[in-house]
Each structure stands twice: as C-alpha cells, then as structure tokens.
N, C-alpha and C positions, 0 to 999 in steps of 0.2 A: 376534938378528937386528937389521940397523936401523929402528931407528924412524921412521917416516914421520906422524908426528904429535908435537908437544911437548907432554906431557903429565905430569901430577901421580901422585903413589901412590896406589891403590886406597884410597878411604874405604868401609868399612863397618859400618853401625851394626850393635851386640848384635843387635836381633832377627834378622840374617838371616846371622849369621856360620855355624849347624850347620844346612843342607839337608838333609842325605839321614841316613837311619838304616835299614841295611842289615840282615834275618833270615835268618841264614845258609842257617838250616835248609829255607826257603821262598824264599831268592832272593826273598825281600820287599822292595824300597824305597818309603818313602813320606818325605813330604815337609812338614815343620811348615807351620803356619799359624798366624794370628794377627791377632785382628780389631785395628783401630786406630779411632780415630774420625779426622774431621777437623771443621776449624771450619767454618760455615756458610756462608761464600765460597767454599772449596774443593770446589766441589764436587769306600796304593799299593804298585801293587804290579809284581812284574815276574817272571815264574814262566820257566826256561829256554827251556822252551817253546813259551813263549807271544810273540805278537807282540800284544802292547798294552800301550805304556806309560803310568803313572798319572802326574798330575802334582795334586798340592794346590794348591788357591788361598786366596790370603789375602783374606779378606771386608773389605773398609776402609768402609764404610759405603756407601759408590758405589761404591767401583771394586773389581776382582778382582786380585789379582796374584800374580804364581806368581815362586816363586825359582829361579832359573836359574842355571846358571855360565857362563863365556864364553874360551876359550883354554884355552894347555896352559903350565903349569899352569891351574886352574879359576879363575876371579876370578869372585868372588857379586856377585849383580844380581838388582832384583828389579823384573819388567815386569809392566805393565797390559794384561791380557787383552784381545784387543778382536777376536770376529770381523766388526768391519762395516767394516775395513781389512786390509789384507796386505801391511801393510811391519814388519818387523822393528828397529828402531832402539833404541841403546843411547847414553846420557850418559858423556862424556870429562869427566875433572878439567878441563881444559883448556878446556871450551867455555863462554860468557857469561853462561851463568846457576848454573853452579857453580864460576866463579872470585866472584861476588858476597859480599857480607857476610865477607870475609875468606878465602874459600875451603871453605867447610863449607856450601854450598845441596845437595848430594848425598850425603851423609851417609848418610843412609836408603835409599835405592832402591840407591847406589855408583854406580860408575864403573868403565869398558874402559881399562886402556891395551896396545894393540896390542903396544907395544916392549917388553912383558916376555911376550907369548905366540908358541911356537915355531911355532905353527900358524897364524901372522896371516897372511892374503894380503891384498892391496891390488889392490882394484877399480876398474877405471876408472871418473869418471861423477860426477856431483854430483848426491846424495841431497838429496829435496825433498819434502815432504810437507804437506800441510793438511789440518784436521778442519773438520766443520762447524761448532764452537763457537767456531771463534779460533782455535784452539789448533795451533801448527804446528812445526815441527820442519826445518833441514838441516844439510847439511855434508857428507861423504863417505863410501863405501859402501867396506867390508869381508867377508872371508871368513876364519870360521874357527871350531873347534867348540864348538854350542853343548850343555849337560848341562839335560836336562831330564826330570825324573821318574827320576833317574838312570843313564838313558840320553844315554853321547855320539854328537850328529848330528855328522857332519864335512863342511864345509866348505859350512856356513849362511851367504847373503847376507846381512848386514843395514847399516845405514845407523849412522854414528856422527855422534850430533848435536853440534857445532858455537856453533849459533842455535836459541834456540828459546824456548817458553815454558811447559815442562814441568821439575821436576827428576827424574824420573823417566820413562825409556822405554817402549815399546810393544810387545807382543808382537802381531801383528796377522797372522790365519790365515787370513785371506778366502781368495775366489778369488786365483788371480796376475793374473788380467786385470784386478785392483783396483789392483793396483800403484802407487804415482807415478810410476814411470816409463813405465807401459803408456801411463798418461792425458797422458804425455806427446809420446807417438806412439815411444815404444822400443819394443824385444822385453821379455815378461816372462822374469824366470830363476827358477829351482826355489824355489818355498815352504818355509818349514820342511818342513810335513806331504809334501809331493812329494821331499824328500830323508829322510824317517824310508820312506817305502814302495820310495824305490832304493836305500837300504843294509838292506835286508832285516827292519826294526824291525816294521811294521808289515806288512797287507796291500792295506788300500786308504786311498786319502785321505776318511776320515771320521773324528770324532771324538765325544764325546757331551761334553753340559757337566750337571753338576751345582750349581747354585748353592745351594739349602737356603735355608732362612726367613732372616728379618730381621734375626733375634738370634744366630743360629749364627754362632759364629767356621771353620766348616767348610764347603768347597764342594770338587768335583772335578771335575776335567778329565781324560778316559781317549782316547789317541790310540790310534784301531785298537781300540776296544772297547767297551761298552755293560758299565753293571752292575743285573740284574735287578730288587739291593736295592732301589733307591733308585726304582722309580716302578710305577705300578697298570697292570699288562699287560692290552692288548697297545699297542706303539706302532703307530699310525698314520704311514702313509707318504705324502708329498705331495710333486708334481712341486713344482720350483722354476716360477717366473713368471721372463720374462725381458722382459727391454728391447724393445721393437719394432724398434730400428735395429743390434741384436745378433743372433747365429745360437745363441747357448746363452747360460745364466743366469750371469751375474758378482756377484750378489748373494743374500742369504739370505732372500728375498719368497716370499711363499707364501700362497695366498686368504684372506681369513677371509670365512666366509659370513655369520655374523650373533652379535649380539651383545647380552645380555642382561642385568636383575639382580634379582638375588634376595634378599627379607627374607630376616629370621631365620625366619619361619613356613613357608618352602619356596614362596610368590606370587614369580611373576616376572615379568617385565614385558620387553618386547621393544624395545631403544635403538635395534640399528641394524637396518635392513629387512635381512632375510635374502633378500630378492629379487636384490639389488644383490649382487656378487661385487667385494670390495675389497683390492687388494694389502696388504701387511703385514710390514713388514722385523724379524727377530728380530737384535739387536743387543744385546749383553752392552754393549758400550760405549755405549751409552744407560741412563743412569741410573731416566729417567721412562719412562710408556707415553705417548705421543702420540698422542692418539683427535682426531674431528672437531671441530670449535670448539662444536658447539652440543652435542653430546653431552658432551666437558670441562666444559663451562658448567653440565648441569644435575646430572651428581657431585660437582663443586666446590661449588653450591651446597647439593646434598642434604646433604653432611660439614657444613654451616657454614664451608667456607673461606674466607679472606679474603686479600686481593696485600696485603704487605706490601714496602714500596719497596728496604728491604735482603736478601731474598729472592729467590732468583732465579723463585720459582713460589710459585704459593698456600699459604696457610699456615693451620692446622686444631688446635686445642687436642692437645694429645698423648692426652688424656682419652678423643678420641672414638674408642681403638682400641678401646673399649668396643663400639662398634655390631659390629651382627650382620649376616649379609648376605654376600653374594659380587656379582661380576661376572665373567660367564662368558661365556670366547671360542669360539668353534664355529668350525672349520675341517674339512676332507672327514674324517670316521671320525674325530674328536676332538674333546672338548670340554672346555679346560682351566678350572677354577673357580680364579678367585682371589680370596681374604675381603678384604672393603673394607677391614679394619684391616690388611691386608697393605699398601696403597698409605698410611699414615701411619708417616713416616720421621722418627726422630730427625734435630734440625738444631743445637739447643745445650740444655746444663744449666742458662743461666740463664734467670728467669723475666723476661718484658717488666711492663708498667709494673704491668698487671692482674694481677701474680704469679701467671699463667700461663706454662706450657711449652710452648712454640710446637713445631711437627713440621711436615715439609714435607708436603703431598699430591703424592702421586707420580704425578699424570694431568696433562698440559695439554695445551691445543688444537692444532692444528695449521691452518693453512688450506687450503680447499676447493681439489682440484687435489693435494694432497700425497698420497706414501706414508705410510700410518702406518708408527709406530714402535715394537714393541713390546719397551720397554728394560728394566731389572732388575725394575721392579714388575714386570710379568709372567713374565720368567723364570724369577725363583725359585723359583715356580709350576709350572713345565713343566719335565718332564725332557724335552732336547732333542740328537737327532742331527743333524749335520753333512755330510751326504752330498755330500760334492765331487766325485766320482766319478760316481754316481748322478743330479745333480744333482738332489737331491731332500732334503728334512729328516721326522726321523721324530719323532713328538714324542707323550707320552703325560703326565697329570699323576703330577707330582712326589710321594715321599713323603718328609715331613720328618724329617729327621734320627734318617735309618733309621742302624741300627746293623746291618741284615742286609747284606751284602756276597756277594754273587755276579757275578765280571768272566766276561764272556764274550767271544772275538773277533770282531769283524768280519770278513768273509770277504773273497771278492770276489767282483763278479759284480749283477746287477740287484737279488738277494734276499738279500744282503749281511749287514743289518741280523739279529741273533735276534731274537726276539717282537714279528716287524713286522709288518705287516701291508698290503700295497699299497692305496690308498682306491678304492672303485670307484664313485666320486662322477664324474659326467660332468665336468662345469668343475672340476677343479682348478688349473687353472694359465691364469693369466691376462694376456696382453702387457701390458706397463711401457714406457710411455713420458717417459723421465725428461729432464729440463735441467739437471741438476745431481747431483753426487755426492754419496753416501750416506753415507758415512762421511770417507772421506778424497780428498786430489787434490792434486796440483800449482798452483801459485800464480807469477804473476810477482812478485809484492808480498808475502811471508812477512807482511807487517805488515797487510795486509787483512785484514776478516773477510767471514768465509762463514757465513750463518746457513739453516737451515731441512734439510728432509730432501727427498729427491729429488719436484722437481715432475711429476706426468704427469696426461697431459689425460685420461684413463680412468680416475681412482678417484675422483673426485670424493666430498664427503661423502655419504652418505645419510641422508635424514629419519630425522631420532628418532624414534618415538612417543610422546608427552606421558603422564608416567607419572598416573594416575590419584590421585584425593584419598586413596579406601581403600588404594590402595598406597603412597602415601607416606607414610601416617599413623603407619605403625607404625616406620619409621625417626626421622623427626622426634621420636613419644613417646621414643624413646630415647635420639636427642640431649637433650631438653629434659630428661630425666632422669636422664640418666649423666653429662651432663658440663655445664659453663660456655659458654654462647656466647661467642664473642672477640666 
C-alpha cells in the first residue's frame, strides 16, 4: 500500500526480537520478559476456549512494558504500560527523537512503519498528548492490528509519534473519556480493551495487573481475566470516585479510608485519620506513592532520608532495606500491607562520596488539595482489577512471585469479578473535584510542562497522628544498627 508517512526500516534490539512462545498441546502463549535497569535520571496463556488473554510485562525498574506487535506482517514494539492514560501511541524511524544520534535513539523499544503493513489505515486528526511529568508526545493517529499476549486486535486506534520526548511508546488503557482527544472537546473512539470485547476476545472491559516485588523480573497483565495464584482471597470490590462536574468515573480513584504503620513487633500507629474518606488514584505509570506532605515528611524522615539535588526524590542508604515494618493502606473490605523496604528502590551501582549506595525512597509529598497517588511502590503490593465496565476496582494483597497459576474469566454483568466480593462499607465512593489531569491531556504548547496530580477541593490532607517516642524507638534502634546514616 502507499505510504502515507516517510519513514526508516524497523529497528529492533535482541531483547525483544522472540514474543510469543506457543504450547500446542494447551493453546498456551505467553510472552518473555525481562528486567533492564536504567540510570538514575531516567526515571500466558490463551486456552480455545477461554476469553482472556495474558500479556507479560517487562519490570525496567519503574516502568512495565509488554511486547506487542503492530501491522500485518507483525513489526515488534515494546510499550509502557500505563493505566492513568488511554491513548495508545507508537514511535516512527522518522520521528525527531529517533532520527537523533545518527539514527539508532529507538533501538530498544523499535519503530511503526505503516508503509510496509497491509492493514495500515490512516486516521483523520492530529494526535496530542501530555503527561503530568513533561513528558509528551504528537503527530498523527492510525489504525491497524495490534498482537498482544498473542492475540491479534484489528483495527486498534493508536497515535504515531512524530515529536516528542519519549523513545519509547505507550500503551495506555484508561477510560476512553481520558483520551487527548476527548479533553480536547472530540468524540472518544474504541480503546484497545473496548475492541478486544467487540471482536469476541474477551467478555467485559476489565483487566487485572499483576506487578510482583521489587526484584522480580516478572509481572502480568490478564485482559478479561483474574489469576487466583498470585493474591490472598477474597478481592474486595470498590465503586469508582468520580469527578463532581462528570456523570460516571473517567479515572482509577477509589477511597482510601485510613492509613497506618507497623514495627517489626506487630505496634501500629495511625498516619492518616480514618475519619476523613480520601480519594486515591491507582496508576501503574506512577513510579512513587504520593501521600500528604506531612505524612511523606515524617517516613522520609523515619528511613533517614535525605533530597539529594541530582535525585529527583529523597534518597535513603540501600542498607536500610534492612528495617522491619510495613505501611498499611485500608480501603472499604481491604487492607493492603506494604514492607517499608518495599518503598527503597535501586537508583545506581555506584557509591557517593561516603561509599555508600544511595536507593531512592519511593514516597513523596504531595500538596494539600491533591489526589493521592498510589504508583508502583504500592502496587506491587496489590493484586489489582480493572473494572471499566463496573466502574469499579477490585483489589486484594498481592502474593509474591507465586509460581501457582490459576486464570479464571471475567464474566459479565455487576458480579463479574471471581473471588470478589462487593464492600458493604457505606462511603465507598467519594465525588472528585479535579483542575487538572491525572495522567495525561492535551496541550497547546507540547514544550510546556504540567506538573502535579489532579487538584480537588475535597481530599484535602488529613492530620497525621504524631507517632509516639515508644513507637518510633524500635525503628530508629534498627536504623542506627543495620545501617550507616547518610
């Protein structure tokens, strides 16, 4: 066909050249993965019968990414999971940040070119996108089949970047009322997941994510299905929160009622007032959890952390994964623990001046008026459903790098979810009134930045409780004897 874009040959690095690895005998596919680091600036199955396909994600230290192919023939790509957007977008040889350095800035993640796929169609419409970090993305929007968990979707909208300041694309499964174009005042059109449930793939638009610990180079993502293995039944089922100037929920917010933390000896102590009902966005593409400024304040200070200027967030000896302890989120019928050494993330192998190994602290503040943000430190933690349909998320804790496997499908219908269980918590769902987009949005200025996570004038922080001398005593002996203060 002709090409409607001038574009370079398919670059793809070794790691992502073999996806799929087919069991005849089980109509098994599942999908390699592969952890990668990066440098400290940067921040399955499928049974005949069954409708849920698996897709593997690759762990890169912050981000998830799943290998996908794109056209017919298939051409490999490998995008950044992100449910707290819903635009789909792929990197062109062609576009400005991977003609750079000679032409190899896309190496890794690859490149779309339309002109060698029989199934490209061309969209009307100029693709536009912005994250809250900066980070933004255009150029023009296409249709055509994408291979994922190797299952082919046909005639998936997605956006081929252009401009931008990513070398690698996004996979993003929001609502479609997230869209760039929606927030543009367009019509939205079919999401991936809204076209895996009208070509018969699936049953309803939900999906589950499985992230796994820190150090696991294995996470998974099941569209149209829940796997038993991997979390402690039963899940808890929570209405979505939506926007007050909205008539249903366009984002992944959900109450958290109170919030607490625990030595190693089983004392807890109570951070945020459980009186107060606080919105709370669950976001794979958030790397950190983003708690209230003065609750951040006094965990940051409890690890020993310290802001380091080349850092983009507090930074805590690597030593102190040592301490004992959790921080435990409570939401209606759930209550995920996550281990304080769970929130200290590798950041580099070399030591600073004190030949020490710095790690980032994966908590930082937010200010009063904000959505929190509960990003990879907490989800690793939490096995978590997607209920778009439902408008609703079901979430139970996580069990780490379970090897038992049990996929079960999602149905359809209000009780959808297997081992859910609806919360019969009065408040679960709380109006959001936000100023600003959560994830992603449209921009007149691609080069501006958009910082913070959505403002509303009803979550405001709540008081900490000031943790007591005996309760902090026994952390601190542990710092002061497991590890080096920075």
């Amino acid at each position: 066909m002709r090409s409607w874009l001038l574009v370079l040959p398919l670059l793809v690095s070794s790691g992502v050249s073999t996806l799929f690895v087919r069991d005849g005998s089980s109509k098994v596919i599942r999908v390699p993965f592969s952890k990668e680091r990066v440098t400290h600036n940067q921040v399955s199955k499928r049974e005949p019968a069954s409708k849920t396909a698996v897709q593997k994600l690759d762990n890169k230290d912050f981000l998830f990414y799943a290998n996908v192919t794109v056209g017919t023939p298939p051409q490999h790509i490998r995008l950044h999971i992100d449910t707290g957007s819903s635009d789909i977008w792929v990197e062109t040889a062609n576009s400005e940040i991977c003609r750079r350095d000679g032409g190899n800035g896309c190496d890794i993640g690859g490149t779309y070119d339309n002109g060698t796929s029989s199934t490209a169609e061309y969209v009307e419409g100029d693709f536009s996108i912005m994250y809250v970090d900066g980070q933004y993305a255009s150029g023009v929007y296409a249709k055509d089949t994408l291979g994922i968990g190797g299952v082919g979707v046909k005639d998936v909208q997605f956006g081929i970047g252009l401009q931008g300041t990513s070398e690698e694309g996004v996979l993003g499964i929001g609502f479609e009322r997230r869209q760039s174009r929606v927030l543009q005042g367009l019509e939205p059109y079919p999401g991936l997941v809204t076209q895996m449930v009208n070509q018969g793939l699936i049953n309803s638009r939900a999906y589950s994510v499985w992230l796994n610990d820190l150090n696991a180079a294995a996470g998974e993502i099941l569209f149209g299905g829940i796997d038993t293995g991997k979390f402690k039944a039963p899940l808890a089922t929570i209405p979505l929160s939506r926007r007050t100037d909205l008539p249903s929920p366009i984002d992944f917010i959900i109450t958290l009622h109170g919030l607490t933390i625990e030595n190693g000896d089983g004392e807890s102590r109570e951070l945020m007032n459980t009186s107060r009902n606080t919105p709370a966005l669950l976001d794979t593409g958030a790397s950190f959890t983003y708690l209230p400024q003065d609750i951040a304040g006094q965990l940051i200070e409890l690890v020993g952390a310290i802001t380091v200027p080349e850092y983009k967030g507090p930074a805590v000896n690597c030593s102190k994964r040592s301490l004992e302890g959790s921080i435990n989120f409570t939401f209606a019928g759930a209550t995920i623990k996550v281990n304080l050494r769970d929130f200290i993330i590798d950041a580099t192998d070399e030591p600073n001046e004190d030949n020490h190994i710095l790690c980032y602290f994966g908590i930082l503040g937010m200010n009063e008026g904000s959505v929190l943000t509960l990003g990879d430190t907490f989800l690793r933690s939490a096995y978590v459903v997607y209920d778009m349909d439902n408008e609703a998320i079901s979430i139970g804790q996580t069990i780490f790098n379970s090897t038992s496997t049990n996929i079960m499908e999602i149905g359809s219908g209000p009780d959808a979810v297997p081992s859910a269980s609806r919360s019969t918590t009065d408040v679960d769902s709380i109006p959001v009134t936000a100023t600003s987009p959560s994830s992603a949005g449209p921009t007149s200025n691609p080069a501006a930045k958009s910082t913070g996570s959505p403002n509303v004038s009803n979550s405001a922080a709540t008081t900490a409780s000031s943790l007591s001398t005996k309760f902090l005593a026994p952390f601190f002996f542990s710092i002061l004897s497991l590890a080096i203060l920075l």
